[in-house]
mmJSON file of the N, C-alpha and C atoms, coordinates in Angstrom:
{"data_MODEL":{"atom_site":{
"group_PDB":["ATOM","ATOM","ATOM","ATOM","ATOM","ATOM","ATOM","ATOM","ATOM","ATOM","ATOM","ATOM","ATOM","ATOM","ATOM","ATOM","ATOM","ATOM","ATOM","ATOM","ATOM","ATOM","ATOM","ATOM","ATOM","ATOM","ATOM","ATOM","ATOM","ATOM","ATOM","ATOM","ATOM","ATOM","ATOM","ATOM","ATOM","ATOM","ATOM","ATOM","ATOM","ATOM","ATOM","ATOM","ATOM","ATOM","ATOM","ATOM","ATOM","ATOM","ATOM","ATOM","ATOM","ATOM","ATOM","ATOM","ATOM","ATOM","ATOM","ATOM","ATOM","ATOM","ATOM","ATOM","ATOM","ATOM","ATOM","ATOM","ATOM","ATOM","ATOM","ATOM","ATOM","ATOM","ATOM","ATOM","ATOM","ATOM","ATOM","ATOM","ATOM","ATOM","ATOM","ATOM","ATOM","ATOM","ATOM","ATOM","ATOM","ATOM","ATOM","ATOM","ATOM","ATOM","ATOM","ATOM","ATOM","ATOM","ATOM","ATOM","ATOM","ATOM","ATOM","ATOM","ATOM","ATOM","ATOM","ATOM","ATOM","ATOM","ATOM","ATOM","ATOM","ATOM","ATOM","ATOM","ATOM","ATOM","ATOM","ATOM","ATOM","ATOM","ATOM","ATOM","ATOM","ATOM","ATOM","ATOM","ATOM","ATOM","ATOM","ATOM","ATOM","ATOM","ATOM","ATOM","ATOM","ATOM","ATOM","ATOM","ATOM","ATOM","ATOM","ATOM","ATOM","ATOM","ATOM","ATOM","ATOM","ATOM","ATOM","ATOM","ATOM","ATOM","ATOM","ATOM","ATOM","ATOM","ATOM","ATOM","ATOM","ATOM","ATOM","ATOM","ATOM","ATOM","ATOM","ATOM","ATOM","ATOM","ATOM","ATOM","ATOM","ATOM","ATOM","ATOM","ATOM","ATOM","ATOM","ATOM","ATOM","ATOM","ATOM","ATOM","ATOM","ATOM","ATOM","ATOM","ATOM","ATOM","ATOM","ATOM","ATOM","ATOM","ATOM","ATOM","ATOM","ATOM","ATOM","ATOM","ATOM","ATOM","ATOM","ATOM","ATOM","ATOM","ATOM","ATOM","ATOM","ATOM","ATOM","ATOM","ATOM"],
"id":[1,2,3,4,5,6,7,8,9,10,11,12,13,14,15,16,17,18,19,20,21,22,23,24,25,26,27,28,29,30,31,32,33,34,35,36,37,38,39,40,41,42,43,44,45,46,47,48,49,50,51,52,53,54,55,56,57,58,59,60,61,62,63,64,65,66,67,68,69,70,71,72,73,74,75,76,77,78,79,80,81,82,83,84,85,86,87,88,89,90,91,92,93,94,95,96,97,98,99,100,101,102,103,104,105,106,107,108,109,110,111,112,113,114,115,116,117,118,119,120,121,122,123,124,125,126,127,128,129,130,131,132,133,134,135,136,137,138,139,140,141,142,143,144,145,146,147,148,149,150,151,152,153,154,155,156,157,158,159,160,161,162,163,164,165,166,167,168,169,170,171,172,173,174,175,176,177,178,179,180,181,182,183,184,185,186,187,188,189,190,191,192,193,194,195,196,197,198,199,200,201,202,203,204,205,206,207,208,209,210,211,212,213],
"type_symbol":["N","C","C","N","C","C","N","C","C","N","C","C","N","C","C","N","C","C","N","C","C","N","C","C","N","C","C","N","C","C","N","C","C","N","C","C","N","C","C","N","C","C","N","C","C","N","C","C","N","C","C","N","C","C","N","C","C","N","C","C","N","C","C","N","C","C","N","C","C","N","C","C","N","C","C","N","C","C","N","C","C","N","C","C","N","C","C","N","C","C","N","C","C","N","C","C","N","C","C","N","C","C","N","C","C","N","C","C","N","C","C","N","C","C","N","C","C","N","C","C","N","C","C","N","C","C","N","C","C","N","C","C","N","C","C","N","C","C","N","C","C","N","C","C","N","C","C","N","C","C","N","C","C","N","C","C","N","C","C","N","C","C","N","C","C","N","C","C","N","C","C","N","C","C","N","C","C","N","C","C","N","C","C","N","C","C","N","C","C","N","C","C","N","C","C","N","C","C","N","C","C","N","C","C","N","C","C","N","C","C","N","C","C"],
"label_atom_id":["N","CA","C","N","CA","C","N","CA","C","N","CA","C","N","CA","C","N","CA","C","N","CA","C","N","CA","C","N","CA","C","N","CA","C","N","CA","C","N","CA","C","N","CA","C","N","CA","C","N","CA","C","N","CA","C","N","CA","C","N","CA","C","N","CA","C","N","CA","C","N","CA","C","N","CA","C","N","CA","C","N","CA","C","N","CA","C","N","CA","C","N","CA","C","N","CA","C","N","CA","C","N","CA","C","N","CA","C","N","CA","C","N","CA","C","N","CA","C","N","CA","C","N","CA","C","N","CA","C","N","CA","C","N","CA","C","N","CA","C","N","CA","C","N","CA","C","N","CA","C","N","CA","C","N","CA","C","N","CA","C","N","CA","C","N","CA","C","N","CA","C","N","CA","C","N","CA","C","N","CA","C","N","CA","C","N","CA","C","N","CA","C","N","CA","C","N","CA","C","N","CA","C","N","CA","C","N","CA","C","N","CA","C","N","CA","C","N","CA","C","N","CA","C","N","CA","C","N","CA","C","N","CA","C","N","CA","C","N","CA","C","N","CA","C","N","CA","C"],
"label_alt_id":[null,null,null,null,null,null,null,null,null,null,null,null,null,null,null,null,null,null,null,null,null,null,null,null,null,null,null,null,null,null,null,null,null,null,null,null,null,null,null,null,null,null,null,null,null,null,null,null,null,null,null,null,null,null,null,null,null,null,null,null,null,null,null,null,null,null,null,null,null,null,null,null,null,null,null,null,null,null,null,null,null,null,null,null,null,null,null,null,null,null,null,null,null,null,null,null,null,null,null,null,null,null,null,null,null,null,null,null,null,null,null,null,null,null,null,null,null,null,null,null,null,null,null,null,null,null,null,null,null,null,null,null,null,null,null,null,null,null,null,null,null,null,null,null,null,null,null,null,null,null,null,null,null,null,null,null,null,null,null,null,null,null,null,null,null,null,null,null,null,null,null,null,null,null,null,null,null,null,null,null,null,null,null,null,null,null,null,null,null,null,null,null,null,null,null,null,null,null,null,null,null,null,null,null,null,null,null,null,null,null,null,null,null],
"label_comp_id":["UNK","UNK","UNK","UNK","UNK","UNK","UNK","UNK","UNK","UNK","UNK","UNK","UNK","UNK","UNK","UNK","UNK","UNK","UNK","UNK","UNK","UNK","UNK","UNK","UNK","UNK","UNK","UNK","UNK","UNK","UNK","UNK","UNK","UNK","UNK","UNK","UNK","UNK","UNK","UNK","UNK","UNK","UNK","UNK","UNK","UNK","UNK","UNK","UNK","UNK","UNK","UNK","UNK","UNK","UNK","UNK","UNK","UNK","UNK","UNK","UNK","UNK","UNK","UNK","UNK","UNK","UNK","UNK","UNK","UNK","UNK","UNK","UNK","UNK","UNK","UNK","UNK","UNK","UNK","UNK","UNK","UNK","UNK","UNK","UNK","UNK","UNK","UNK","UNK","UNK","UNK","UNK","UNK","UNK","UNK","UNK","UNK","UNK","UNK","UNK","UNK","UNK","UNK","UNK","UNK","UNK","UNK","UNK","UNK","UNK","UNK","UNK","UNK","UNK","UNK","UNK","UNK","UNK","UNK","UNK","UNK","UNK","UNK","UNK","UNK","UNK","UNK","UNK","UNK","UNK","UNK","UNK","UNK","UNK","UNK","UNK","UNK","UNK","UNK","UNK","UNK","UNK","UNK","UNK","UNK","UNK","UNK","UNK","UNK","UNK","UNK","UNK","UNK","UNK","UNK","UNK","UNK","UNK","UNK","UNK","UNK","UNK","UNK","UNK","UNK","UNK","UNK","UNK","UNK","UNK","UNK","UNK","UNK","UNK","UNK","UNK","UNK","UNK","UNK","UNK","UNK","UNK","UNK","UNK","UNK","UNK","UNK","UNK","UNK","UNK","UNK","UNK","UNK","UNK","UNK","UNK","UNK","UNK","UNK","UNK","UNK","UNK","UNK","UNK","UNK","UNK","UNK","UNK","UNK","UNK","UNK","UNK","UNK"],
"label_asym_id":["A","A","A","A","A","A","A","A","A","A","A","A","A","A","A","A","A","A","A","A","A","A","A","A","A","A","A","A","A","A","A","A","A","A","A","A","A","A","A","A","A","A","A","A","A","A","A","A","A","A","A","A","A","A","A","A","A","A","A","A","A","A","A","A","A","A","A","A","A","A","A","A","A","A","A","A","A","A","A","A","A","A","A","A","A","A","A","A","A","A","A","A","A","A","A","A","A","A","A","A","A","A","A","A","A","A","A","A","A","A","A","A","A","A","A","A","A","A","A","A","A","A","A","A","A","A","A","A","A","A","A","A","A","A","A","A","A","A","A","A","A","A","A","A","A","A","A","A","A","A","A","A","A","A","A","A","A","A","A","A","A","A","A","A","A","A","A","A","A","A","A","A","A","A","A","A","A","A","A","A","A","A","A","A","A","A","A","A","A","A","A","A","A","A","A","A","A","A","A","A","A","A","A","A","A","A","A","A","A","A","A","A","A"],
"label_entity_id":["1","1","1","1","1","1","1","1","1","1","1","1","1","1","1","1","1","1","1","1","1","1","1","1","1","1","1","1","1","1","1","1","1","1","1","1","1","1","1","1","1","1","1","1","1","1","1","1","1","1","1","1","1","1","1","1","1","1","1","1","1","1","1","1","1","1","1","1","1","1","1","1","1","1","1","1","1","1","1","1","1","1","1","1","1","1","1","1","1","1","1","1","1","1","1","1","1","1","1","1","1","1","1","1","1","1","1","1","1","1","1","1","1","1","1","1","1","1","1","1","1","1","1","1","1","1","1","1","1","1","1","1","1","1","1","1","1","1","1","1","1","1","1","1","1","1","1","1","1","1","1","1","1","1","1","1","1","1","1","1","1","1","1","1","1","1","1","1","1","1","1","1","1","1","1","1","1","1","1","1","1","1","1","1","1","1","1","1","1","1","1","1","1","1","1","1","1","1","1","1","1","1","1","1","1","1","1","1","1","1","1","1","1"],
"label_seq_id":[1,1,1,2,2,2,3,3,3,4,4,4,5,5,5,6,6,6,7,7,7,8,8,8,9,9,9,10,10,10,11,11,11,12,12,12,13,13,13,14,14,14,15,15,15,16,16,16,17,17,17,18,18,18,19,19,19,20,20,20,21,21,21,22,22,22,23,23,23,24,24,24,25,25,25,26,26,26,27,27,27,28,28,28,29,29,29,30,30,30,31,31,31,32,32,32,33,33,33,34,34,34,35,35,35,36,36,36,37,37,37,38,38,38,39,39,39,40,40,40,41,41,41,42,42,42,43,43,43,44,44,44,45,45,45,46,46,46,47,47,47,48,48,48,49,49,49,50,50,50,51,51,51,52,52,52,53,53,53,54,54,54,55,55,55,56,56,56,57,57,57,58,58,58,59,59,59,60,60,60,61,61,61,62,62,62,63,63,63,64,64,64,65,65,65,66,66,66,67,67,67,68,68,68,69,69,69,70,70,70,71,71,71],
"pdbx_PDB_ins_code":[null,null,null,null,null,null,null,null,null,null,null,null,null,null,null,null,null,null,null,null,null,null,null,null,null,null,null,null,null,null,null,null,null,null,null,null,null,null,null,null,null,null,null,null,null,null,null,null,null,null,null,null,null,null,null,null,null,null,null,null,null,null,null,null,null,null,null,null,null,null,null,null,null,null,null,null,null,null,null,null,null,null,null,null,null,null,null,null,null,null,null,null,null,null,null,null,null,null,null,null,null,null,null,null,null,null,null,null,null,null,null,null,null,null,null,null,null,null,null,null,null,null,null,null,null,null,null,null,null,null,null,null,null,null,null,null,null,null,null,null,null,null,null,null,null,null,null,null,null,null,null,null,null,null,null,null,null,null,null,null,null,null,null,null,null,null,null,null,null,null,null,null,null,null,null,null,null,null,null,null,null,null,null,null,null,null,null,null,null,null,null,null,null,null,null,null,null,null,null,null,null,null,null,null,null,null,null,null,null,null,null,null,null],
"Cartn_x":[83.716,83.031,83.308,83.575,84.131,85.478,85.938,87.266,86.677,85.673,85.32,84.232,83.541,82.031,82.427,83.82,83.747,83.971,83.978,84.237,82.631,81.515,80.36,79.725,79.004,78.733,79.75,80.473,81.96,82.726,82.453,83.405,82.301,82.08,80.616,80.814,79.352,79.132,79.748,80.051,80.794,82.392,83.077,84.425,84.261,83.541,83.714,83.33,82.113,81.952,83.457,84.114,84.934,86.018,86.948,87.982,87.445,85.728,86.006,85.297,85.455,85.013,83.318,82.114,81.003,80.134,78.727,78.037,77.77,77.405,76.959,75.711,74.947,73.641,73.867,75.074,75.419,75.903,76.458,76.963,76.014,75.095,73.892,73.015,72.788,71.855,72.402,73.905,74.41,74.271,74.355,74.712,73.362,72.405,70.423,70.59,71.127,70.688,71.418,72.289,73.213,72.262,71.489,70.826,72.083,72.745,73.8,73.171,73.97,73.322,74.003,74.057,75.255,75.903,77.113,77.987,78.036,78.383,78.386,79.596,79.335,80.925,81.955,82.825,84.446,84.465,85.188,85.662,86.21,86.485,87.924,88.467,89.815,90.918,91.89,92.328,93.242,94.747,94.563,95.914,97.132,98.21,99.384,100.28,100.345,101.221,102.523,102.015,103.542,104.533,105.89,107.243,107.925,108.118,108.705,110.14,111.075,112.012,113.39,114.109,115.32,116.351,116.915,118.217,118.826,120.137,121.357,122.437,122.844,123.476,123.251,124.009,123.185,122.628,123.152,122.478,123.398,124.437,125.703,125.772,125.008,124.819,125.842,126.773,127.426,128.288,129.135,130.171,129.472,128.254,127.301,127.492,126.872,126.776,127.746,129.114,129.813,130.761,130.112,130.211,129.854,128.181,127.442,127.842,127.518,127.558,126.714,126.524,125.757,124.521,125.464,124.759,123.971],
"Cartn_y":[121.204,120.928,119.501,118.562,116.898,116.909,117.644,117.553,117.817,118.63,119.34,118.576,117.122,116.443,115.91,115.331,114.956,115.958,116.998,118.326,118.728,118.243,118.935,118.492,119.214,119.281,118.915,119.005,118.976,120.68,121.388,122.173,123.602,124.137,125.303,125.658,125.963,125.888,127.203,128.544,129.505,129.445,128.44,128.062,127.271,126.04,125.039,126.218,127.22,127.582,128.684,129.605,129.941,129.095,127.926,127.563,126.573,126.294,125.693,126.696,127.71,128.832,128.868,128.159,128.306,129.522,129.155,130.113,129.341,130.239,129.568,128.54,128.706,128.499,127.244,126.95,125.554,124.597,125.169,124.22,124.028,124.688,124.637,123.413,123.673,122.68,121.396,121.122,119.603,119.151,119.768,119.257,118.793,119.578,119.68,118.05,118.195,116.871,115.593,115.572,114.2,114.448,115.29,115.059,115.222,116.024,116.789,117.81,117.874,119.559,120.24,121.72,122.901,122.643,123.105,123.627,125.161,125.396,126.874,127.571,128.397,129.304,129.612,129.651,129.561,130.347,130.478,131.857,132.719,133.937,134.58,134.625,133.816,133.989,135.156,135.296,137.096,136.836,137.687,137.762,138.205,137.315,137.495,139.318,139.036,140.863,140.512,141.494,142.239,142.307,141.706,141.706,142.955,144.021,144.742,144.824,145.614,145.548,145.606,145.015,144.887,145.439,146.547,147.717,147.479,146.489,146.317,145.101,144.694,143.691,142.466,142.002,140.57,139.61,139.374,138.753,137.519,137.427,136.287,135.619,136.55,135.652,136.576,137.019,138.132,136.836,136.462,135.363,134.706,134.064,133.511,134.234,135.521,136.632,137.074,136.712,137.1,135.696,134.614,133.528,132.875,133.644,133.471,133.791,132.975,132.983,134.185,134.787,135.628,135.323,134.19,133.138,131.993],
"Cartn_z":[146.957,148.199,148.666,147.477,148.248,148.921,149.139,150.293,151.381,151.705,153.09,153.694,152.626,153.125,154.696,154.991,156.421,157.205,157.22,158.129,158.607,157.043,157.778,159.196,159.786,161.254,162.125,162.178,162.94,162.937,161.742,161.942,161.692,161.796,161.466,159.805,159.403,158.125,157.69,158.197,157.554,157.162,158.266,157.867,156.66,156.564,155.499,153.881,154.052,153.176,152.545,153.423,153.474,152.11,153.213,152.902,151.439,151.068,150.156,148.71,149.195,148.113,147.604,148.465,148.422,149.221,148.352,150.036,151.022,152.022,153.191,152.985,152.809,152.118,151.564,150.484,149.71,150.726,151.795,152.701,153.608,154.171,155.335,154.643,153.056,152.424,152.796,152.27,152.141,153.432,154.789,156.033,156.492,155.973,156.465,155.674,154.418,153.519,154.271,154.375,155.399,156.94,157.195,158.722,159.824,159.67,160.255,161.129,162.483,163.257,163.043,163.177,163.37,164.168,163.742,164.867,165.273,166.341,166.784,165.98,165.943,164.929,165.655,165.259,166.236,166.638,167.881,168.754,168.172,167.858,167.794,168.353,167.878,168.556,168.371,169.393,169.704,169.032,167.978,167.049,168.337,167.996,168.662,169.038,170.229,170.294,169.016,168.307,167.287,168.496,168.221,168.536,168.466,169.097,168.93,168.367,167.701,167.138,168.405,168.115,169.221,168.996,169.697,169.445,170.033,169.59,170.608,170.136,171.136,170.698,169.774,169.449,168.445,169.129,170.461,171.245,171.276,171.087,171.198,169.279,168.189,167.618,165.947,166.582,165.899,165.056,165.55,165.237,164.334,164.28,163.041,162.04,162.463,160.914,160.447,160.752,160.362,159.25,159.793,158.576,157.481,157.289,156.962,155.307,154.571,152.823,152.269,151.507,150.883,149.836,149.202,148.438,148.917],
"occupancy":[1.0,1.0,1.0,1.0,1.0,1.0,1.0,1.0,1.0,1.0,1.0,1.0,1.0,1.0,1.0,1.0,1.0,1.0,1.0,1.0,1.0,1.0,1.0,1.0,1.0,1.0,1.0,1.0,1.0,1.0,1.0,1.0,1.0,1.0,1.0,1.0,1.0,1.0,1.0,1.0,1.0,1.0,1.0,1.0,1.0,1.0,1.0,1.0,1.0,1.0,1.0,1.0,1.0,1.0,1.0,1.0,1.0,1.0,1.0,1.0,1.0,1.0,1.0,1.0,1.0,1.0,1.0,1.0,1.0,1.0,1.0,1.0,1.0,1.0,1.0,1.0,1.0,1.0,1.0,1.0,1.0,1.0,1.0,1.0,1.0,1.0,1.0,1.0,1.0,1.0,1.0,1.0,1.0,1.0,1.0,1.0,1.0,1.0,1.0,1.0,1.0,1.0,1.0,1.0,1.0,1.0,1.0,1.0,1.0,1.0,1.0,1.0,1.0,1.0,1.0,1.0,1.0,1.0,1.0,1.0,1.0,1.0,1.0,1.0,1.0,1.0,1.0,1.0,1.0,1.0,1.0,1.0,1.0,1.0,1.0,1.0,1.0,1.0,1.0,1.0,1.0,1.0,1.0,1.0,1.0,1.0,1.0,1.0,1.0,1.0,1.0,1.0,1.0,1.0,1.0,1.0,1.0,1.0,1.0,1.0,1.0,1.0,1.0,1.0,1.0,1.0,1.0,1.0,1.0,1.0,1.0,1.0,1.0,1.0,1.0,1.0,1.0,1.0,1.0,1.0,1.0,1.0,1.0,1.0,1.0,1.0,1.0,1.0,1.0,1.0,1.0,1.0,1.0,1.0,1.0,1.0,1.0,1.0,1.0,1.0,1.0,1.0,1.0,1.0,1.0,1.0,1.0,1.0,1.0,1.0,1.0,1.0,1.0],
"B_iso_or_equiv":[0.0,0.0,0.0,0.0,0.0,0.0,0.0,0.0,0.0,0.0,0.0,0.0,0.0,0.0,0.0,0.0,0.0,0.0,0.0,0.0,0.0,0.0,0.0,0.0,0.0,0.0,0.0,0.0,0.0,0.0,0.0,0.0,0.0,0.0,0.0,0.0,0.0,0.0,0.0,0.0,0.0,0.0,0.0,0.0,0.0,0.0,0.0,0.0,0.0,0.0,0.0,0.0,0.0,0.0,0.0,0.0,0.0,0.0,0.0,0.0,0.0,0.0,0.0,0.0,0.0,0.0,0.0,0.0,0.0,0.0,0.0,0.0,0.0,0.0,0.0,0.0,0.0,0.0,0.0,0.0,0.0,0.0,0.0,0.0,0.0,0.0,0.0,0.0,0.0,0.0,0.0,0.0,0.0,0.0,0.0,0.0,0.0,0.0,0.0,0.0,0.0,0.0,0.0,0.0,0.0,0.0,0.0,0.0,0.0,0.0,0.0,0.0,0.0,0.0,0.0,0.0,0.0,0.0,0.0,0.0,0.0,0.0,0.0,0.0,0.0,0.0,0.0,0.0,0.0,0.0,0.0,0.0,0.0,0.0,0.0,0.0,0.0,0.0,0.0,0.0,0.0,0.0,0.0,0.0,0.0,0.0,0.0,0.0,0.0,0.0,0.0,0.0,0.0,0.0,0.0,0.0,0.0,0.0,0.0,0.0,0.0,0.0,0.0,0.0,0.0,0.0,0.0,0.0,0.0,0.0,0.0,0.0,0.0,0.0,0.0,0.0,0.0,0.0,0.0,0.0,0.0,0.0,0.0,0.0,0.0,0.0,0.0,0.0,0.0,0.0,0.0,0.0,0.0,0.0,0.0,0.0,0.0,0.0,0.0,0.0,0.0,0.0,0.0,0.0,0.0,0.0,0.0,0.0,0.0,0.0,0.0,0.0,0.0],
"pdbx_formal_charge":[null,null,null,null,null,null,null,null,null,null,null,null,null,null,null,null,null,null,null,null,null,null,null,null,null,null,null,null,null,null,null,null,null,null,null,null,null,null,null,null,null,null,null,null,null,null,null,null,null,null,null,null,null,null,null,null,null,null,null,null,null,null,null,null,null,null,null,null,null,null,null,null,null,null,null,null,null,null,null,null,null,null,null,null,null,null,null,null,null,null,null,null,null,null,null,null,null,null,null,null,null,null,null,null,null,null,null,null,null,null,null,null,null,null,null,null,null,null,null,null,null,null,null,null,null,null,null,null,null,null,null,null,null,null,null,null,null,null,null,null,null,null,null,null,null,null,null,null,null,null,null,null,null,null,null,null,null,null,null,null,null,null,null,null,null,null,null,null,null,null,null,null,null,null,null,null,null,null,null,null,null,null,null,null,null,null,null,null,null,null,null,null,null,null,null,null,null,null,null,null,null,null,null,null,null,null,null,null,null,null,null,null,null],
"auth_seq_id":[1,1,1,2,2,2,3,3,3,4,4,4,5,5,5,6,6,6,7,7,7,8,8,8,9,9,9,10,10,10,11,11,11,12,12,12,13,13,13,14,14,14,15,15,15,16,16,16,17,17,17,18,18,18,19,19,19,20,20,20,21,21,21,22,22,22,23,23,23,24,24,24,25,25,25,26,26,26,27,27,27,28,28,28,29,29,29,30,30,30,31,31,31,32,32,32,33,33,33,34,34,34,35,35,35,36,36,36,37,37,37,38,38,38,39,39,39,40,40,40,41,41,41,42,42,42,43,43,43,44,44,44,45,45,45,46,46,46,47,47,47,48,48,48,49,49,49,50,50,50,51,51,51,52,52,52,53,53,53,54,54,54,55,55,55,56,56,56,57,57,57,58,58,58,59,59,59,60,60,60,61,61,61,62,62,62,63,63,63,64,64,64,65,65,65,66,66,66,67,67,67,68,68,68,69,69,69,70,70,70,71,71,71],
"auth_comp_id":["UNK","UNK","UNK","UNK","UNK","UNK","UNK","UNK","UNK","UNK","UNK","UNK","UNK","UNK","UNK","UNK","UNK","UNK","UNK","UNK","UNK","UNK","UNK","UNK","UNK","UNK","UNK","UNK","UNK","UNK","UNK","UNK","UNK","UNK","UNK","UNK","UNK","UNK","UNK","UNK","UNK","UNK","UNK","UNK","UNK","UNK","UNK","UNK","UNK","UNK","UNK","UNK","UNK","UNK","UNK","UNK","UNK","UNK","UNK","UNK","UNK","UNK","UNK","UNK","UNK","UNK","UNK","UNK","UNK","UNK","UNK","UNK","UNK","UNK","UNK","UNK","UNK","UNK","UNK","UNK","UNK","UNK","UNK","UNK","UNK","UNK","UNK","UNK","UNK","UNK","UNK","UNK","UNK","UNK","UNK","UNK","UNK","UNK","UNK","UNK","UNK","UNK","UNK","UNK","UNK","UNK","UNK","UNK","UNK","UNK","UNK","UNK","UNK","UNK","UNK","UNK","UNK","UNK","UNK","UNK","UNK","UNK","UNK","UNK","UNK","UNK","UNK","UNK","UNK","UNK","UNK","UNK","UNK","UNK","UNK","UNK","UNK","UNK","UNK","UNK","UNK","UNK","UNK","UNK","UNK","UNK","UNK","UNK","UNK","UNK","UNK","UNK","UNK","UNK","UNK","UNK","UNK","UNK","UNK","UNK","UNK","UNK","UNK","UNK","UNK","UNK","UNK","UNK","UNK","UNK","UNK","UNK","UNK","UNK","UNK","UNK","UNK","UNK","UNK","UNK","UNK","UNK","UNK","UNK","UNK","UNK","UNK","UNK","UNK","UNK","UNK","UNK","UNK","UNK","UNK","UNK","UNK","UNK","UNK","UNK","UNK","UNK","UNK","UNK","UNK","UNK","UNK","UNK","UNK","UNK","UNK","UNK","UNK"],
"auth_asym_id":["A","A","A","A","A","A","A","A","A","A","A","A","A","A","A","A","A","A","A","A","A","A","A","A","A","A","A","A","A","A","A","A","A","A","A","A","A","A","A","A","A","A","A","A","A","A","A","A","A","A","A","A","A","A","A","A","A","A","A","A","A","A","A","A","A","A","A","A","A","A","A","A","A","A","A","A","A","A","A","A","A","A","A","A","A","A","A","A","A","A","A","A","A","A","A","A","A","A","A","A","A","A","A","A","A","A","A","A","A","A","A","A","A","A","A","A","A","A","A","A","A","A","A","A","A","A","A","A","A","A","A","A","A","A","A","A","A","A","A","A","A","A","A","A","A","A","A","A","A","A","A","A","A","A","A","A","A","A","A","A","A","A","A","A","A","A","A","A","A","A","A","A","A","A","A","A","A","A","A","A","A","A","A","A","A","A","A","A","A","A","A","A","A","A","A","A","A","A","A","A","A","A","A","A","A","A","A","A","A","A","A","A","A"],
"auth_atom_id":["N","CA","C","N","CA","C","N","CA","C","N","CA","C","N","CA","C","N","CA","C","N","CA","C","N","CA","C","N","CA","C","N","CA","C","N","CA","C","N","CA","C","N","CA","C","N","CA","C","N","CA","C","N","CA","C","N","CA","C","N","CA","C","N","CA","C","N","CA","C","N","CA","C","N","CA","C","N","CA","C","N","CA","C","N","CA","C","N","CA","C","N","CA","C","N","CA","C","N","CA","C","N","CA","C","N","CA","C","N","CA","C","N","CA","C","N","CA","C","N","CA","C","N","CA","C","N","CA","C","N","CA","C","N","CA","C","N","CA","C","N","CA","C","N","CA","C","N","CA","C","N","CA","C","N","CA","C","N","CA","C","N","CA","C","N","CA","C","N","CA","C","N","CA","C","N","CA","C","N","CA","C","N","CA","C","N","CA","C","N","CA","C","N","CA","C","N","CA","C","N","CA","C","N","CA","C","N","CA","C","N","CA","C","N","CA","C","N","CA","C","N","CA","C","N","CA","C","N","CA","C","N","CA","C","N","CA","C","N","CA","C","N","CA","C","N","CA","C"],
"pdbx_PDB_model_num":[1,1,1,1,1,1,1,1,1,1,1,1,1,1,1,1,1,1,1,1,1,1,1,1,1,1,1,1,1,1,1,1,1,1,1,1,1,1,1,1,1,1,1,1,1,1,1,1,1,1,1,1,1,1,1,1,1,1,1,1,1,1,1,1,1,1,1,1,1,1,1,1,1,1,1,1,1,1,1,1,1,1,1,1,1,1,1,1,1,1,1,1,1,1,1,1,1,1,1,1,1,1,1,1,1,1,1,1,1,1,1,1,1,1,1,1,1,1,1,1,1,1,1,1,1,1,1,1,1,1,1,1,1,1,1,1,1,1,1,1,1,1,1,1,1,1,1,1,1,1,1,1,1,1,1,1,1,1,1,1,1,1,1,1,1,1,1,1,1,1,1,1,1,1,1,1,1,1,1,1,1,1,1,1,1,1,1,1,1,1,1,1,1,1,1,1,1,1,1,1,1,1,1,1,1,1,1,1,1,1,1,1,1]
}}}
């Protein structure tokens, strides 16, 4: 939990508990104890569109793969 003490009230107490393998609860205490406020909990952010697969040419990049080491 001492890597994450400057993150408290800056970053919301379910991430810090998360990334530093506590409960929520252990981290809500330490932040109440330093006289820290909450932070609101992060947005979800919207996982990226999957790339569909590309059928065709190499795309100018044939001449590369064809120099390319194996090793």
């Amino acid at each position: 939990m001492r890597p994450y003490k400057s993150a408290l009230g800056l970053v919301p107490d379910e991430d810090i508990a998360q990334a530093s393998g506590v409960a929520v609860e252990v981290v809500q205490a330490l932040r109440e104890a330093f006289g820290l406020d909450a932070v609101a909990p992060s947005p979800d952010l919207a996982s990226p569109a999957p790339v569909e697969d590309y059928h065709g040419p190499g795309l100018g990049y044939e001449s590369l793969l064809g120099t390319m080491s194996g090793g």
